[in-house]
C-alpha positions in Angstrom: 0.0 0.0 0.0 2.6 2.4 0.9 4.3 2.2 -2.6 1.0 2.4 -4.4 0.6 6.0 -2.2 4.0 6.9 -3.6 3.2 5.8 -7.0 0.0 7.8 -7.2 2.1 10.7 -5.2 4.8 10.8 -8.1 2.0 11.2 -10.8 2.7 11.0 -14.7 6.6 11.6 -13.1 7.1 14.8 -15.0 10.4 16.1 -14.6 11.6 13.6 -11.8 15.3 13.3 -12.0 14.3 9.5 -11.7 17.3 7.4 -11.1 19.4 8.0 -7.8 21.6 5.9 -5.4 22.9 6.9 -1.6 25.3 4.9 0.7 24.9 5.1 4.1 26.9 3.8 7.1 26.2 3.4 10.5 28.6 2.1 12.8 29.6 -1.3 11.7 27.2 -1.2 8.8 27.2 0.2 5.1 24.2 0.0 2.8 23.6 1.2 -1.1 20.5 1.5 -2.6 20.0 2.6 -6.6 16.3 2.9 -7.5 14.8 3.4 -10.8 11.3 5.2 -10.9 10.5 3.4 -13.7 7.2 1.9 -14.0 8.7 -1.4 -14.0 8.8 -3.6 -10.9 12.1 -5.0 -9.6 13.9 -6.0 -6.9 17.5 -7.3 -6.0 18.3 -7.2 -2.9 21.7 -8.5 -1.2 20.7 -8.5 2.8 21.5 -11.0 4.9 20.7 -11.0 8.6 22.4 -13.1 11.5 19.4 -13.3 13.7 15.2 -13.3 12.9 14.5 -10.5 14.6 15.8 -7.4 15.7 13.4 -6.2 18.7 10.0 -7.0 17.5 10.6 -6.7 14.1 11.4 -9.9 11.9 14.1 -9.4 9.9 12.5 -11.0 7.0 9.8 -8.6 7.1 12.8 -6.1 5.8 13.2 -7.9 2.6 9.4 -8.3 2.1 9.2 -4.9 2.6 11.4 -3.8 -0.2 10.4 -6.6 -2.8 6.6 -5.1 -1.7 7.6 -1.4 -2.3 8.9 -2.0 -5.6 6.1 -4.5 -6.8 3.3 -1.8 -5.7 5.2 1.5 -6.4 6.6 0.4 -9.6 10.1 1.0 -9.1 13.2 -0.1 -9.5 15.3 -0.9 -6.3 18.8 -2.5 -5.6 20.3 -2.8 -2.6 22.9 -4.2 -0.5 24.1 -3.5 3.4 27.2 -5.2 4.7 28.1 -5.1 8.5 27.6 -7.7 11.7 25.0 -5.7 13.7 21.2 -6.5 12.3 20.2 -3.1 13.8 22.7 -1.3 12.0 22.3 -3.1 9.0 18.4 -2.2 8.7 18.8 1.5 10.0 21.4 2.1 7.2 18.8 0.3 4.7 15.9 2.5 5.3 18.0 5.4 5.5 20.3 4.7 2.2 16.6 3.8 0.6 14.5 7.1 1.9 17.9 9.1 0.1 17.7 7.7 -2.9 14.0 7.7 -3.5 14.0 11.4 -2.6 16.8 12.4 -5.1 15.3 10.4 -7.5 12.2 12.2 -7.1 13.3 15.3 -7.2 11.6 17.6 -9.8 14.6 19.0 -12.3 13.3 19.5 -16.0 10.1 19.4 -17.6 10.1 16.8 -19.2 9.1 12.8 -18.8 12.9 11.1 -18.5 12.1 8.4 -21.4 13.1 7.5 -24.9 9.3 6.8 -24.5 7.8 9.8 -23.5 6.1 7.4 -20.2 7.1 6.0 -18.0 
């Protein structure tokens, strides 16, 4: 639901710089994250976690949220976070994504960033 919000936030994506990538580190941790506000769905993701949950959250839920995201948002993402600390690793995640997905929304022409004229 939460990418199908963005998706109808970004509109026809006039002018959206569109593709954008961060890396972020926190402590132990360092995570990159490239998405492409495409229209196409995809996700590739290289997290791994050492335990199932990190407080009450389960760490799979992290993946699901990203494959999720980009299914109902219609993005591009790729990601990866290397480190030992799970909470790390997520924090850096979801910061390194909310970077790149504001960059890559940022409005900086007026046109549609296609060879198709959509996206």
């Amino acid at each position: 639901m939460l990418g199908e919000v963005y998706n109808k936030a970004i509109g026809d994506k006039k002018g959206i710089r569109r593709m954008a990538h961060a890396i972020v580190p926190m402590d132990d941790a360092l995570a990159t994250v490239a998405v492409d506000i495409s229209g196409r769905s995809y996700a590739v993701l290289d997290i791994e976690f050492n335990k199932p949950k990190v407080g009450d959250l389960s760490t799979e839920n992290v993946e699901h949220f990203f494959e999720s995201f980009a299914n109902s948002a219609r993005i591009n993402i790729n990601a990866k976070v290397e480190g030992e600390n799970d909470h790390h690793k997520i924090e850096a995640l979801f910061k390194s994504f909310a970077r790149a997905l504001t960059d890559a929304s940022i409005i900086e022409h007026d046109s549609i960033p296609s060879t198709k004229g959509i996206l």
